[in-house]
DOKESE-168507 format. One line per 2 residues: number of its first residue (from 1); for each residue x, y, z of C-alpha. Coordinates in Angstrom, 3 decimals. Example, Ala and Ser with C-alpha at 12.3 -4.5 7.8 and 13.67 -1.06 7.14 Angstrom:
BEGIN
1 = 12.300,-4.500,7.800 | 13.670,-1.060,7.140
end
This chain:
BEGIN
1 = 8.791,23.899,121.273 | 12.028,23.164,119.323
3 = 14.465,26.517,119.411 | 16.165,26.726,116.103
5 = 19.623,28.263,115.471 | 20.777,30.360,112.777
7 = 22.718,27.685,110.710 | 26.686,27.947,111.510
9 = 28.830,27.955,108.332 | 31.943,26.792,110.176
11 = 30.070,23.975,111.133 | 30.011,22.833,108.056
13 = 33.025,23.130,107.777 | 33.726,21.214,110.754
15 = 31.814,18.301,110.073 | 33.123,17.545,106.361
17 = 36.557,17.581,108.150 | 35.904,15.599,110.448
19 = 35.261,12.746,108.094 | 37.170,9.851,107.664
21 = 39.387,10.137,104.288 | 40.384,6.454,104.585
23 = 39.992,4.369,102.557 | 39.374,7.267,99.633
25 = 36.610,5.167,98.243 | 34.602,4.906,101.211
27 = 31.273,7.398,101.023 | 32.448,9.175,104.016
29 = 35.171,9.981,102.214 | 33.584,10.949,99.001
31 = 31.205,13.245,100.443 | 33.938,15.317,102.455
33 = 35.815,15.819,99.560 | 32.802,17.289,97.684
35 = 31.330,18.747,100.987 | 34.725,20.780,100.788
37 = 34.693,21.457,97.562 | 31.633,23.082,97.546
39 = 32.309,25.261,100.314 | 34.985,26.413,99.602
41 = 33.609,27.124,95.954 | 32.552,30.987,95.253
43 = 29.017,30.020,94.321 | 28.818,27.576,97.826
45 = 30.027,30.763,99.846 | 27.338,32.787,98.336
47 = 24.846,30.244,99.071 | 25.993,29.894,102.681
49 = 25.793,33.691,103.202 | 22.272,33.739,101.721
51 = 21.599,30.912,103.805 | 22.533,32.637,106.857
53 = 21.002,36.214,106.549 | 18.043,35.184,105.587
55 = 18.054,36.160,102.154 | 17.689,35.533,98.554
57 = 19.741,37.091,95.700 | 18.292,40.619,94.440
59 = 16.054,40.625,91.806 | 17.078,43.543,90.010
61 = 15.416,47.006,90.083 | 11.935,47.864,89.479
63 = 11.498,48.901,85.692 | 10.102,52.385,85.761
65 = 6.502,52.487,83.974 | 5.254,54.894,82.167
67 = 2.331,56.688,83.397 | -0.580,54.809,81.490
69 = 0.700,51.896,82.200 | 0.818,52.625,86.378
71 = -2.855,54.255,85.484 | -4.183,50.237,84.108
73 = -2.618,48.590,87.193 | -3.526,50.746,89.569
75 = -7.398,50.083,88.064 | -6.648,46.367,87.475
77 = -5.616,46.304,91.660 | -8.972,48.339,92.055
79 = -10.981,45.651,90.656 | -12.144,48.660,88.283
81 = -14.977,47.352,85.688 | -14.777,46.908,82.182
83 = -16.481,50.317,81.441 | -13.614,51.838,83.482
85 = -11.306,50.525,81.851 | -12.050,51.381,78.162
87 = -11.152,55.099,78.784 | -7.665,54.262,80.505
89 = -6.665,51.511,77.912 | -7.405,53.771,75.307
91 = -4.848,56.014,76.588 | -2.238,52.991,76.363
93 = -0.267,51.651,72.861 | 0.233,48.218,72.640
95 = 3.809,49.098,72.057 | 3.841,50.536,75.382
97 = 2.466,47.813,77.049 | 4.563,45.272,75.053
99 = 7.541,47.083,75.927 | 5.802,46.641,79.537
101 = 5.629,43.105,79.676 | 9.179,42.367,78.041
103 = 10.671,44.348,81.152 | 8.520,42.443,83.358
105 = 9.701,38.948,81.871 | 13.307,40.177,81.512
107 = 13.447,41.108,85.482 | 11.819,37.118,86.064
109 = 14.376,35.519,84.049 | 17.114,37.874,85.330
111 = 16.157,37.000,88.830 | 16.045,32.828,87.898
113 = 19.307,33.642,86.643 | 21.021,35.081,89.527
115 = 19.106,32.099,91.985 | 20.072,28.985,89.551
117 = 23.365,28.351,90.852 | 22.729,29.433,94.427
119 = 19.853,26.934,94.540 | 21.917,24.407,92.962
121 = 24.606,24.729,95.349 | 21.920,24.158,98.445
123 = 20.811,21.138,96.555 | 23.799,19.682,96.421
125 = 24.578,21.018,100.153 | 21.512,19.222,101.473
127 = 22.108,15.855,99.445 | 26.012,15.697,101.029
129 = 24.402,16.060,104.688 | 22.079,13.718,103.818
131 = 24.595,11.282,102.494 | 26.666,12.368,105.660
133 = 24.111,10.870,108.268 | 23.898,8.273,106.122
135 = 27.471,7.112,106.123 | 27.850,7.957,110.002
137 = 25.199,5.454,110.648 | 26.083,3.338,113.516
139 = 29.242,5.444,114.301 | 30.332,8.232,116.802
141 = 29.473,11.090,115.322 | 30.830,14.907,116.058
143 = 28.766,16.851,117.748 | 28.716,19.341,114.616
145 = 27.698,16.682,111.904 | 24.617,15.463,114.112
147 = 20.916,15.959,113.777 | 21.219,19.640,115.198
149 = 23.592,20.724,112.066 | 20.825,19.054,109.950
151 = 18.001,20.691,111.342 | 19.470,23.974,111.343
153 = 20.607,24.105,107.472 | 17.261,22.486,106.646
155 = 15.427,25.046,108.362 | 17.446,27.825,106.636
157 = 16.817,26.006,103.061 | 13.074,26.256,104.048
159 = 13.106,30.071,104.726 | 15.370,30.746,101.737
161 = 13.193,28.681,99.634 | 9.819,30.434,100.927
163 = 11.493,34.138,100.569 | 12.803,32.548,96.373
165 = 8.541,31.670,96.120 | 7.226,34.767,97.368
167 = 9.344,36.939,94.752 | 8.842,34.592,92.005
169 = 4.946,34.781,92.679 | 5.241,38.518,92.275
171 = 7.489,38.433,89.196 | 4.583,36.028,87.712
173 = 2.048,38.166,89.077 | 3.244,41.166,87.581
175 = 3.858,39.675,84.094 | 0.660,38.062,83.958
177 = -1.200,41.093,85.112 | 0.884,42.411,81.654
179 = -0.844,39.758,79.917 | -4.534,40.903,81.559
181 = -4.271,43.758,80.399 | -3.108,42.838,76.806
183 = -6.571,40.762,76.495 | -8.720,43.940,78.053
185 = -7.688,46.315,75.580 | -8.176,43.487,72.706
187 = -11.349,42.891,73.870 | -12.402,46.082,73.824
189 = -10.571,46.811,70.396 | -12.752,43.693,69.203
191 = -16.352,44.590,70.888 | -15.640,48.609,69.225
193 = -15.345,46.636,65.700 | -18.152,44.892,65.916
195 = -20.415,47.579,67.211 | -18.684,49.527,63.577
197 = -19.065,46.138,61.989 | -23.010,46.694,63.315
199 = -23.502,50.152,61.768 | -21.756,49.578,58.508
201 = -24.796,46.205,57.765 | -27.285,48.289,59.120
203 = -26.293,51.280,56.568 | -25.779,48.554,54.497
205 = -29.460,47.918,54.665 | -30.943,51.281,54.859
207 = -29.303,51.930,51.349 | -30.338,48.299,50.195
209 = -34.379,49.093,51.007 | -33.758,52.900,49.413
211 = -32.616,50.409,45.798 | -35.394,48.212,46.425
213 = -38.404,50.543,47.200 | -36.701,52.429,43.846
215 = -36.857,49.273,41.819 | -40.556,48.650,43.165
217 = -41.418,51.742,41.731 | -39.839,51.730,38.402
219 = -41.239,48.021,37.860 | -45.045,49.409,39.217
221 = -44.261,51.891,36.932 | -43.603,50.439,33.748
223 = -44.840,46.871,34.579 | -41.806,45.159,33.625
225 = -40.709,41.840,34.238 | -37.207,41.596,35.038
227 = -37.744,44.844,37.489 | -39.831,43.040,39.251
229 = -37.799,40.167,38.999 | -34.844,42.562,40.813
231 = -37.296,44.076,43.096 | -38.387,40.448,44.351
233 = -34.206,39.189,44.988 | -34.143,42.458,46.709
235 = -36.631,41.953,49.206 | -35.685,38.763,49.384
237 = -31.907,39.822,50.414 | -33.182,42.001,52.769
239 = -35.204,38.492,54.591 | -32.437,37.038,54.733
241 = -30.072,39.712,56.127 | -32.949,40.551,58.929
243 = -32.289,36.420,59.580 | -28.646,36.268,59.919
245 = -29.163,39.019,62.115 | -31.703,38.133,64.775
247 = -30.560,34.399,64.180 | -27.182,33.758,63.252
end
């Protein structure tokens, strides 16, 4: 098995020195002037450090949630059911949880915006070394621009990279667990309207028969025409509203 070294910074360092600089066209010499340049840039000495420790740029503090909001993700991690959740959504505004997922999001992109130019500047880190070997193909090499130097800052890359994923796939969780919980309670603010939406038709009906068995009455009554005429289109309404219901 392969040990692997922290990466060395000076080494770096070392190796884009150690480049030829004539002529100044040559890629050799291109790359150590931009090698340099970039490490000695603030943003390629903040990647470096990163790059070293182990570590990826902070992504800000926690947003403190209010309690009904904590209550909903603590039942959304509990794999809670829908009945359990009607009670505890109730309890939440959407303008709380809107305000909820806007901090959420606003923590994401503040976090994409501190790791942008750090991850640029490893980008462009990686492509010079790779350019490097490139142009020291077939030459003597120093011993700190060889495969070991190449290894080591691609096997930093790969843990800084993996650490970057990890909190980005909890930034994403979070937010969409934001967005979860948005379609719950509008679910549930949907299925309680239609249940009202049930009641009102079936009161709906109730008073419709009460007109109808009235107008059956008045037209046995008097033996008119046109009541019975009104009495027929109203049991005829009624049909069709017992259709749309069991069929529709």
């Amino acid at each position: 098995m392969v040990e692997l070294h922290p990466l060395n910074a000076a080494a770096l360092k070392d190796a884009a020195e150690q480049l030829p600089t004539q002529p100044e066209q040559s890629e050799a010499a291109k790359v150590r002037t931009e090698m340099l340049a970039v490490l000695g840039s603030p943003v390629g000495q903040q990647a470096l450090g990163f790059l070293q420790r182990g570590e990826v740029p902070q992504a800000g503090a926690a947003p403190v949630l209010d309690p009904n909001v904590k209550a909903a993700l603590d039942a959304v991690e509990s794999l809670a059911t829908d009945a359990a959740m009607v009670p505890i959504l109730a309890r939440l505004s959407l303008k709380t949880l809107d305000d909820a997922l806007l901090a959420a999001r606003d923590r994401a992109q503040d976090f994409d915006t501190a790791t942008k130019p750090v991850n640029q500047a490893i980008d462009h880190l990686e492509s010079l070394l790779a350019r490097q070997a490139a142009s020291l193909q077939g030459k003597a090499a120093s011993p700190g621009s060889g495969a070991s130097l190449t290894r080591d800052f691609t096997v930093a890359r790969l843990r800084y990279a993996a650490l970057r994923y990890e909190i980005e796939a909890r930034l994403n969780q979070s937010i969409a667990t934001f967005y979860e919980l948005q379609v719950r309670k509008s679910n549930i603010s949907a299925e309680r309207h239609h249940n009202r939406s049930q009641r009102f038709f079936f009161g709906m009906l109730a008073a419709q028969l009460g007109v109808i068995v009235s107008t059956l009455a008045m037209a046995a009554r008097q033996r008119n025409l046109l009541w019975s005429i009104a009495a027929a289109a109203g049991l005829l309404a009624i049909a069709f509203a017992v259709y749309v219901y069991l069929y529709v």
